[in-house]
SERO-4910 file (N, C-alpha, C, O; in steps of 0.05 Angstrom, whole numbers):
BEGIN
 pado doro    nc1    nc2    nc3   cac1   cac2   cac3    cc1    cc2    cc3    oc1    oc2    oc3
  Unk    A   2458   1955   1359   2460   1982   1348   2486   1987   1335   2506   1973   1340
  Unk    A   2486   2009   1314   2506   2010   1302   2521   2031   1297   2514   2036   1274
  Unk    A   2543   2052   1307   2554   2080   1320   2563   2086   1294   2582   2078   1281
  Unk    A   2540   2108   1289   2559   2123   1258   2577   2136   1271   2568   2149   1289
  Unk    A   2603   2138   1268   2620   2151   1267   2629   2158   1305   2626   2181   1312
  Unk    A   2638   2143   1321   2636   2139   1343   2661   2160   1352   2669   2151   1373
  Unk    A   2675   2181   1345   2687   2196   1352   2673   2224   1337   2688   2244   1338
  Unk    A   2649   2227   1325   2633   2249   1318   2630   2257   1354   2634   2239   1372
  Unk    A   2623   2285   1361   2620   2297   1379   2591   2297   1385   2573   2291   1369
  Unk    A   2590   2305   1410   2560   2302   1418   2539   2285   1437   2549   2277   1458
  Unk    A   2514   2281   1432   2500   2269   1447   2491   2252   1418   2484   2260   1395
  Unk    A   2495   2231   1428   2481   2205   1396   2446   2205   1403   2433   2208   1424
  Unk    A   2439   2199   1376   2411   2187   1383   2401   2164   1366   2419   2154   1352
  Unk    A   2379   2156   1363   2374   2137   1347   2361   2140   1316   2338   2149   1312
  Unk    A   2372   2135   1301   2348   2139   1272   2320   2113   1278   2318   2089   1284
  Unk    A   2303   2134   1273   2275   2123   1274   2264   2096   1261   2244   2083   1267
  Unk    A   2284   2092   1241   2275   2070   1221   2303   2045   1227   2301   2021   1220
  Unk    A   2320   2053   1236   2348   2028   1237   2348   2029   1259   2335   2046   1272
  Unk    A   2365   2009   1267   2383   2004   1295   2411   2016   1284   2428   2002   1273
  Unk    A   2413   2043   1286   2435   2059   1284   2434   2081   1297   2412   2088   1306
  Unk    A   2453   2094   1300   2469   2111   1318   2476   2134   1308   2494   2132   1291
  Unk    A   2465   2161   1313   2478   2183   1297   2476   2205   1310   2458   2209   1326
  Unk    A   2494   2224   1303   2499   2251   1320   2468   2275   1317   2454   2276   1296
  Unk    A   2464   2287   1336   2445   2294   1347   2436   2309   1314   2456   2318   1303
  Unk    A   2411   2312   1300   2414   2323   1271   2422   2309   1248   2420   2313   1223
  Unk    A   2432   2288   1266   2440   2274   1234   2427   2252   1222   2442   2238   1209
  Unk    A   2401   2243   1222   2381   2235   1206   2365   2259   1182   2352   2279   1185
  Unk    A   2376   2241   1152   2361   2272   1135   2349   2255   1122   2349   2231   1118
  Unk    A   2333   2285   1110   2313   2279   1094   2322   2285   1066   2334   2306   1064
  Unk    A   2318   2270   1042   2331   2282   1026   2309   2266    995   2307   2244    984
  Unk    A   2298   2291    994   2274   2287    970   2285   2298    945   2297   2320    941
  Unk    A   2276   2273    923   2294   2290    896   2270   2285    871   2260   2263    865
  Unk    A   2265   2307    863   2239   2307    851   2253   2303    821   2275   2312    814
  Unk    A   2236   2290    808   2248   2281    783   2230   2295    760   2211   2310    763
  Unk    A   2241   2286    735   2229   2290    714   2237   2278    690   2260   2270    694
  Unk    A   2228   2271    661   2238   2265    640   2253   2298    618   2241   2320    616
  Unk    A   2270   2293    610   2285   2318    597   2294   2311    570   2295   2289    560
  Unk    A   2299   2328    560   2310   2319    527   2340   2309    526   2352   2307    504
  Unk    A   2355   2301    558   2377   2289    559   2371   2267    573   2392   2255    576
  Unk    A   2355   2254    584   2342   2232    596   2333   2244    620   2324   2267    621
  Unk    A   2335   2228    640   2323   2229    670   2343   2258    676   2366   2263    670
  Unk    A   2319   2277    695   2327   2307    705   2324   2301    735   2309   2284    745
  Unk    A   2338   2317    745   2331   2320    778   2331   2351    784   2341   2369    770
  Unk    A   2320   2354    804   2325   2383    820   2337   2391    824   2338   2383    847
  Unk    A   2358   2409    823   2387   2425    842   2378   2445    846   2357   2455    839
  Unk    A   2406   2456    864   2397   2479    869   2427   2490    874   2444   2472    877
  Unk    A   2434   2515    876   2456   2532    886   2462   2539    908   2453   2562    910
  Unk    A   2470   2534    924   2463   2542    956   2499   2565    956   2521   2562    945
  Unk    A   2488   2587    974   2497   2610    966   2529   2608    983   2547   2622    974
  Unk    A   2533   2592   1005   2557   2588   1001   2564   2559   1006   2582   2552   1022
  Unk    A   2551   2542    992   2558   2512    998   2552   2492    967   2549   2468    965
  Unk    A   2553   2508    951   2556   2494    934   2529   2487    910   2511   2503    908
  Unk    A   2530   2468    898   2509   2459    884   2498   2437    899   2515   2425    913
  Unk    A   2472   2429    899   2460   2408    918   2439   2397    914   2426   2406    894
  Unk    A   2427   2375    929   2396   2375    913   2381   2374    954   2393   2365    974
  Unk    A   2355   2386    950   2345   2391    966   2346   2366    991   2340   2343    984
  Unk    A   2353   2371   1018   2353   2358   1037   2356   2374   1064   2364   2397   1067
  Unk    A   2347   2353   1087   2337   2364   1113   2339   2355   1140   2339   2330   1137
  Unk    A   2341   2360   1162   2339   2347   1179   2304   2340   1190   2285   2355   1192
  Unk    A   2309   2312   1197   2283   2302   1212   2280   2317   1239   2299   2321   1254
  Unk    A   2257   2324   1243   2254   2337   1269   2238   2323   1287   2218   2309   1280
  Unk    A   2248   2327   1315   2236   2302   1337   2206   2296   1331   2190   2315   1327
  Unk    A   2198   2269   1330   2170   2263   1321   2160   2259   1300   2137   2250   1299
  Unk    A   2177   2267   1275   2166   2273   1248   2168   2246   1244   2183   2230   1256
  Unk    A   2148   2241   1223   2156   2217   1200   2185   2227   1178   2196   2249   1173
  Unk    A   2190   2201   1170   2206   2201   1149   2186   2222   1123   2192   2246   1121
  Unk    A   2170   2212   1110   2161   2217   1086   2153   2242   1103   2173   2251   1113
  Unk    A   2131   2255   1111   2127   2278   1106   2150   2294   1116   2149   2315   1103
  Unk    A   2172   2295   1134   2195   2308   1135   2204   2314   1103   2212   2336   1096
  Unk    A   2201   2288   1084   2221   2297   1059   2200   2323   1047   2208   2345   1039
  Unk    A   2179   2315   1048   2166   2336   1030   2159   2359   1047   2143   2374   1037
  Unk    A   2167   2366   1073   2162   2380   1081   2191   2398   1076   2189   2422   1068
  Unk    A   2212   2388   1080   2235   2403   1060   2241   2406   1030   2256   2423   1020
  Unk    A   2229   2391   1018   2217   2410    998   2205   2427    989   2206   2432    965
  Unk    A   2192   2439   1005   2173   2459   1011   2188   2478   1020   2192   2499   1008
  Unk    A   2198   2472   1043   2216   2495   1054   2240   2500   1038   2250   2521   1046
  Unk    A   2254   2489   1019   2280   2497   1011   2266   2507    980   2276   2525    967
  Unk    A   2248   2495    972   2240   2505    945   2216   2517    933   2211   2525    911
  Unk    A   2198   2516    962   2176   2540    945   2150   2500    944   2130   2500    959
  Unk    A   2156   2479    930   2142   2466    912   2130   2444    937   2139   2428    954
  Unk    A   2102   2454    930   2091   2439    964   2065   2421    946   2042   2419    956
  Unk    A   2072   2410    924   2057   2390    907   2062   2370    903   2049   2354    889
  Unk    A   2086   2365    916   2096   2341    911   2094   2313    920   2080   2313    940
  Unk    A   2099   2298    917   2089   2266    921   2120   2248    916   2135   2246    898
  Unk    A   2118   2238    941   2128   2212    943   2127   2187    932   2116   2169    945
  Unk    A   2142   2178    901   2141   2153    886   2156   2130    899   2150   2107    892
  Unk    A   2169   2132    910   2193   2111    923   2217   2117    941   2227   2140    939
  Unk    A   2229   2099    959   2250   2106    971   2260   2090    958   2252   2067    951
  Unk    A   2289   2109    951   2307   2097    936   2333   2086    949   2343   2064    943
  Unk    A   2345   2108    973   2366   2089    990   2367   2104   1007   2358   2127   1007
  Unk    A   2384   2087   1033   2390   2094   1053   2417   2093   1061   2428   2074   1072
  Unk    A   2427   2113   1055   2455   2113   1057   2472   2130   1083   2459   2148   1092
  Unk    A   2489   2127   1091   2503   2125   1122   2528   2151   1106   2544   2148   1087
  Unk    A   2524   2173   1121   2547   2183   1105   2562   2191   1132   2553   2211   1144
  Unk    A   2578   2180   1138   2593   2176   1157   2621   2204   1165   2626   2211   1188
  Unk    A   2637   2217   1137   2643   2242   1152   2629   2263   1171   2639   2280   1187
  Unk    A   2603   2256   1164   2578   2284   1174   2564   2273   1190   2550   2291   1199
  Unk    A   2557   2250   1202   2555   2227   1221   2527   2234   1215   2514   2251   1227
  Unk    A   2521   2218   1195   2492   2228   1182   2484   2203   1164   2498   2189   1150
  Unk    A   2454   2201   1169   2447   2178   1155   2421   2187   1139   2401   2197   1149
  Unk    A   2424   2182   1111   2406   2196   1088   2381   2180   1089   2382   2157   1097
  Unk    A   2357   2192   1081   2329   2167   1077   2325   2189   1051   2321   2213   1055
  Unk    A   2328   2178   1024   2325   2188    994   2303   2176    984   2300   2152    983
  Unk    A   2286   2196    974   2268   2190    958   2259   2201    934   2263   2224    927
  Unk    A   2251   2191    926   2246   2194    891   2217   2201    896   2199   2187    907
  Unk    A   2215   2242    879   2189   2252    882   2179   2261    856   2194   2258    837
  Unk    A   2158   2270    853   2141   2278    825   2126   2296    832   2127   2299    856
  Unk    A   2114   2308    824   2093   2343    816   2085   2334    796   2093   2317    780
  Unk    A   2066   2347    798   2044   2355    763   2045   2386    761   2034   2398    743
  Unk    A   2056   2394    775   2057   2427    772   2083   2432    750   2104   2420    747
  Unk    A   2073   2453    737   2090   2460    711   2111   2470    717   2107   2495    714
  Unk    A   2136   2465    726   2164   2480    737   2182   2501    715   2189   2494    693
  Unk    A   2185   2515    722   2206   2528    702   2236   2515    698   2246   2501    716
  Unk    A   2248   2518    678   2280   2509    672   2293   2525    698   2317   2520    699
  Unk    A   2286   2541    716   2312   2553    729   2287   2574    751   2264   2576    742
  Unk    A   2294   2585    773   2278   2596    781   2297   2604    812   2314   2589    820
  Unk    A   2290   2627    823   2301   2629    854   2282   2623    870   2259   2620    862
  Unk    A   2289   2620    899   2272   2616    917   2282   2626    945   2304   2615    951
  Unk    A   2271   2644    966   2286   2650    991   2274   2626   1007   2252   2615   1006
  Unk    A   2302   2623   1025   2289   2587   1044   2298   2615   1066   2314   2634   1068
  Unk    A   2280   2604   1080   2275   2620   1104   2294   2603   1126   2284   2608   1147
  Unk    A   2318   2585   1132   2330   2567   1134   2352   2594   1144   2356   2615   1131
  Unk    A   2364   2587   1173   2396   2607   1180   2390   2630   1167   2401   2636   1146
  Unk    A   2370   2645   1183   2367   2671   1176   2362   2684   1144   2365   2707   1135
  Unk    A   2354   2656   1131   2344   2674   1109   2369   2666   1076   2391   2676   1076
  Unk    A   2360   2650   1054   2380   2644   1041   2370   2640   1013   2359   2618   1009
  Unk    A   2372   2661    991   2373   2647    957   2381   2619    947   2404   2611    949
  Unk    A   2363   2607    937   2381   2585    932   2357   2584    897   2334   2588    890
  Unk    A   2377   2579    890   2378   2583    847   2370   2552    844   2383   2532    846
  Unk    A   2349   2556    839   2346   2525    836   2338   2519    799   2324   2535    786
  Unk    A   2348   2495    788   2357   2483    757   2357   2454    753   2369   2439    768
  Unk    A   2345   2447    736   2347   2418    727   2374   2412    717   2391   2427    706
  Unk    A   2376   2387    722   2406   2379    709   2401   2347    697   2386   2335    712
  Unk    A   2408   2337    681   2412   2311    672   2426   2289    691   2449   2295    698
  Unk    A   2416   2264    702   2428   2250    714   2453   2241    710   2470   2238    728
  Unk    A   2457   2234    682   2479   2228    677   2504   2242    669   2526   2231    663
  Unk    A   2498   2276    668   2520   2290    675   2526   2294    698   2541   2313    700
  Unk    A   2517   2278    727   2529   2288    751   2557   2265    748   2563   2251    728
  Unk    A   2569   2266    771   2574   2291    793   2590   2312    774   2601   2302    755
  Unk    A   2592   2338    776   2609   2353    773   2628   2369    789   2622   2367    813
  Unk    A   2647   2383    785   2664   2396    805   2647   2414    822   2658   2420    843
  Unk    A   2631   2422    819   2612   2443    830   2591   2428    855   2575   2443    865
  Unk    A   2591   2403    864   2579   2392    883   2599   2382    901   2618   2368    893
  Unk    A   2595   2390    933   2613   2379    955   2606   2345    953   2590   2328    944
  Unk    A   2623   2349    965   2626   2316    974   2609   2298    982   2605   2274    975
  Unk    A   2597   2317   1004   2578   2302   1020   2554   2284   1002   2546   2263   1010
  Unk    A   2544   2296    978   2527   2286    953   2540   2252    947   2530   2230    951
  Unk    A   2563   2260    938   2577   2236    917   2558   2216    926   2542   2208    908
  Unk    A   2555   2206    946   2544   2174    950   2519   2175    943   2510   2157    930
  Unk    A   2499   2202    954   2469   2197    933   2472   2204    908   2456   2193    893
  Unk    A   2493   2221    895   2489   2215    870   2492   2190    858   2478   2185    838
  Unk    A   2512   2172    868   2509   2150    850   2498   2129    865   2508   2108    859
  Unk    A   2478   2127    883   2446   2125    885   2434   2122    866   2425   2105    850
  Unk    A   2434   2157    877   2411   2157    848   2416   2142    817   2400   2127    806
  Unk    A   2438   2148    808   2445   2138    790   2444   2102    779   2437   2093    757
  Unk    A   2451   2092    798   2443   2057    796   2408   2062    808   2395   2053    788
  Unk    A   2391   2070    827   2373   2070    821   2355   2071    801   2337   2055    799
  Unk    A   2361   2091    785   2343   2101    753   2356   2087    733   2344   2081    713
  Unk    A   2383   2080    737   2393   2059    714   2371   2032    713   2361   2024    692
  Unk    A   2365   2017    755   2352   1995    736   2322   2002    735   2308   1984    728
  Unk    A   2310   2025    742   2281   2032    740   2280   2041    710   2258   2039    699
  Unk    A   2302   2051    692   2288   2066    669   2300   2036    655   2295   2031    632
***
């Protein structure tokens, strides 16, 4: 087994899919629904009202699968409960937040708007502005930290898929 972050606080548990180690919550789900745009490959963001710019993600809850957890937080953070699972793209260990990501690459056939709100019923209730953005203008100053490593994921992912 392998101790994310072995001075994180808490009671550890196991991620479902590795022999790893992570603080109680910290297996996520983290679904990123894509699209083609007139700047190349688009993804989902969103605004989250005091944390920044983000793209939708979640915690696994005792028992769940991986895949329907992702799209089940999609649903919950964005309203968009059409979506489908094309691939996992990575699994990445993000170790300040003693948290280990399962990312996947999602699709709709439903017609999305350029920009739209949505209340996530999530900590009492929260707007989050959700907008397409071009892959290859991330990261920007406007996304915490905790992102950087799936963005450039994502980024070498769709580099060698497109």
């Amino acid at each position: 087994m392998i101790l994310c972050r072995p001075n994180c606080p808490g009671i550890f548990m196991p991620d479902p899919a590795h022999s790893i180690i992570v603080a109680p919550g910290g297996v996520k789900v983290c679904p990123v629904l894509t699209r083609s745009g007139a700047h190349g490959r688009e993804i989902l963001a969103f605004v989250h009202p005091t944390a920044g710019h983000q793209i939708v993600k979640g915690t696994l809850e005792e028992g769940e699968a991986l895949e329907p957890a992702a799209l089940r937080e999609l649903a919950e953070e964005s309203g968009i409960d059409s979506a489908r699972i094309m691939a996992k793209i990575a699994e990445i260990e993000v170790p300040d937040y003693c948290q280990f990501w399962h990312v996947y690459e999602c699709e709709t056939d439903a017609d999305l708007a350029e920009k739209w709100s949505f209340f996530a019923q999530e900590d009492e209730g929260k707007w989050f502005h959700f907008f397409w953005i071009p892959l290859a203008q991330l990261p920007t100053k406007d996304w915490i930290d905790q992102f950087q490593p799936v963005i450039s994921a994502l980024q070498d992912w769709f580099a060698a898929k497109d």
